[in-house]
C-alpha positions in Angstrom: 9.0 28.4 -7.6 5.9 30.1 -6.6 5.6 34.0 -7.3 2.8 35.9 -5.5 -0.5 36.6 -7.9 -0.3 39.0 -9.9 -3.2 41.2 -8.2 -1.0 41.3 -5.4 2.0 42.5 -7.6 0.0 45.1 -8.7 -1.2 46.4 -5.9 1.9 46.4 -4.4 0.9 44.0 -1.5 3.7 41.7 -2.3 7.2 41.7 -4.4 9.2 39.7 -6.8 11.4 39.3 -3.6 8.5 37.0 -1.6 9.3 34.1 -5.0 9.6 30.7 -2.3 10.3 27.2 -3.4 7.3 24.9 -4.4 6.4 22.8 -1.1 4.2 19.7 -1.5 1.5 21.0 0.3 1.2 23.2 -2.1 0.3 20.7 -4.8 -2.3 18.8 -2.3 -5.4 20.8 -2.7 -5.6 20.0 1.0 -4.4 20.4 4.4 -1.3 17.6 5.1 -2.1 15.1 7.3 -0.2 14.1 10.9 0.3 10.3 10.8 0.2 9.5 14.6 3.9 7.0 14.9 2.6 6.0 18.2 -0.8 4.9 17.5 0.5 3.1 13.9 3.7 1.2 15.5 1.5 -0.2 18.4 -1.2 -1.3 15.7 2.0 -2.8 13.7 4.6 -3.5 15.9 5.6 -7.4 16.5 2.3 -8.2 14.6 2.0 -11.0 11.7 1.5 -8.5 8.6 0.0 -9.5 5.2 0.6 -7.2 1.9 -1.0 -8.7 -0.4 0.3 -7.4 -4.4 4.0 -6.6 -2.0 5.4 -6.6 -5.6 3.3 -3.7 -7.1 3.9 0.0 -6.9 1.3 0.5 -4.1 1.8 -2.9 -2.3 5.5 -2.3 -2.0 5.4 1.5 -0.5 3.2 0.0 1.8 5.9 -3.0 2.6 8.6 -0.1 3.0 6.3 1.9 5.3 5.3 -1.4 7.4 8.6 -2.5 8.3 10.0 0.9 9.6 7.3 -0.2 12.7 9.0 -3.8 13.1 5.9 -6.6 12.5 6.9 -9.3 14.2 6.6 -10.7 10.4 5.9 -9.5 7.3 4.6 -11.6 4.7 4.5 -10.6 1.1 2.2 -11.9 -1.2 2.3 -11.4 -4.6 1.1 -13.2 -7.9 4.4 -12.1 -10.3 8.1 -13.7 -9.3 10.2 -10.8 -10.6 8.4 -7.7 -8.6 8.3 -9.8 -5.6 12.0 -11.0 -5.4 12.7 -7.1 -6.0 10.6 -6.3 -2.8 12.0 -9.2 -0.9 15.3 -8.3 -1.6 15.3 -4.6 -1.3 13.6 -5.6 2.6 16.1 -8.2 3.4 18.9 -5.9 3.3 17.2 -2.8 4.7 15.8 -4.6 7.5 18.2 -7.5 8.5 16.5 -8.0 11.6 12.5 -8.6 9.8 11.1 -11.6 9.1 10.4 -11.5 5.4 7.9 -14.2 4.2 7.7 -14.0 0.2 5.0 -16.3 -1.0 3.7 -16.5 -4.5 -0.1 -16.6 -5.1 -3.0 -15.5 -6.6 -6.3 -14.2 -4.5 -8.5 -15.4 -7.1 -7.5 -18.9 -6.3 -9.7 -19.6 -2.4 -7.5 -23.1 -2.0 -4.3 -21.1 -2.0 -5.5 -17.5 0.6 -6.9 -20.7 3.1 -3.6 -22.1 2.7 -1.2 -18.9 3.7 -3.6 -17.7 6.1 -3.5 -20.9 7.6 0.0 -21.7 8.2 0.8 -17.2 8.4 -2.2 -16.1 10.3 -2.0 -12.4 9.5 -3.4 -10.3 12.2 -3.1 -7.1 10.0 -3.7 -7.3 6.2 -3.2 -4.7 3.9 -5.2 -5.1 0.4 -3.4 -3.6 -2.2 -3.9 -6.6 -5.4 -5.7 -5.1 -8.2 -5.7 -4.3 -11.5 -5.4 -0.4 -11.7 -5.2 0.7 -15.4 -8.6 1.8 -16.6 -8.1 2.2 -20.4 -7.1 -1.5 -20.4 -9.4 -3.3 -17.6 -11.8 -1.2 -20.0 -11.2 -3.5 -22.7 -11.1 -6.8 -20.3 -13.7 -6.0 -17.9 -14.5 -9.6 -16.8 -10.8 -10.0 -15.7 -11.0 -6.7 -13.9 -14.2 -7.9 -12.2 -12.6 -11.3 -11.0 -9.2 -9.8 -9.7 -10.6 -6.5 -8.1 -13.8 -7.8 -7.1 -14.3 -11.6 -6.6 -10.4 -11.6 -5.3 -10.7 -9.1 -2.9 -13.9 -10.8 -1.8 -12.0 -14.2 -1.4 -9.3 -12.2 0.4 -11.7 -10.5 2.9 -13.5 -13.7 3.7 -10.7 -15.3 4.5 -9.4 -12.4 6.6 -13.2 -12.6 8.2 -13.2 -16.7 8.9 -9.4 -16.6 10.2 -10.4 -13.4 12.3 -7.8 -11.0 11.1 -7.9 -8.1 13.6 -7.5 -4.9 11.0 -8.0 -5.8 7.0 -7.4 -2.3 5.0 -8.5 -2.5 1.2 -6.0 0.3 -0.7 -8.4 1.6 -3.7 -6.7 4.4 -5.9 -8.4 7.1 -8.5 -7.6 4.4 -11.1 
């Protein structure tokens, strides 16, 4: 619940009586933000979509979000087998009517992203592989380095040389 400030108690501005239920925007620090449907499902919809980390906690919001605007397909790629049967799985049976493409991979390896981009060719790709834990890529810094920089790097040029029409990187606080 949210009560009124206490200044305005006192004054007598407000009362006890104006208590309301916490809303998210509350929480924000910010003024929401209107996605516009239209514009997103015509930038989405019937289009060859790439997710790559589908099996993570970012990369598979963005896979639920995605298919609500019908991609013509919509392939996962993910490095770990568990997490990205999960994803699969869970999108199979929401969206019987999607093309889901699961394909294990790693976008440090350059042999591999020309391979799936070759035989997919994503027109959208969402970026969401990384490492995210700081106090741990802390104390492995060269792995960090190689998975969120030279892999995204290997991702985006391949997005670049297979001209990809939208590539959007996902980078978090972490």
């Amino acid at each position: 619940k949210i009560l009124p400030g206490v200044g305005d108690l006192i004054d007598g501005s407000v009362s006890v009586q104006q208590l309301r239920d916490v809303r998210l925007e509350d929480l924000l620090g910010r003024k929401p933000i209107s996605l516009d449907d239209a514009q997103i499902s015509s930038d989405l919809r019937d289009k060859r979509v790439l997710v790559s980390g589908a099996g993570g906690s970012i990369g598979s919001e963005i896979c639920r979000q995605v298919a609500k605007f019908q991609p013509g397909k919509l392939i996962l790629f993910e490095n770990a087998e568990t997490p990205l049967f999960l994803i699969e799985k869970e999108l199979t049976e929401t969206y019987p009517e999607l093309t889901v493409v699961p394909i294990i991979g790693d976008i440090r390896n350059p042999a591999r992203v020309d391979v799936i981009f070759d035989e997919q060719l994503p027109q959208v790709v969402f970026h969401a592989a990384a490492y995210k834990h700081v106090p741990m890529m802390e104390l492995n810094p060269a792995e960090a380095v190689n998975n969120n920089v030279r892999g995204t790097k290997m991702l985006a040029d391949a997005a670049d040389s297979f001209q990809v029409e939208t590539f959007v990187m996902v980078s978090t606080d972490k």
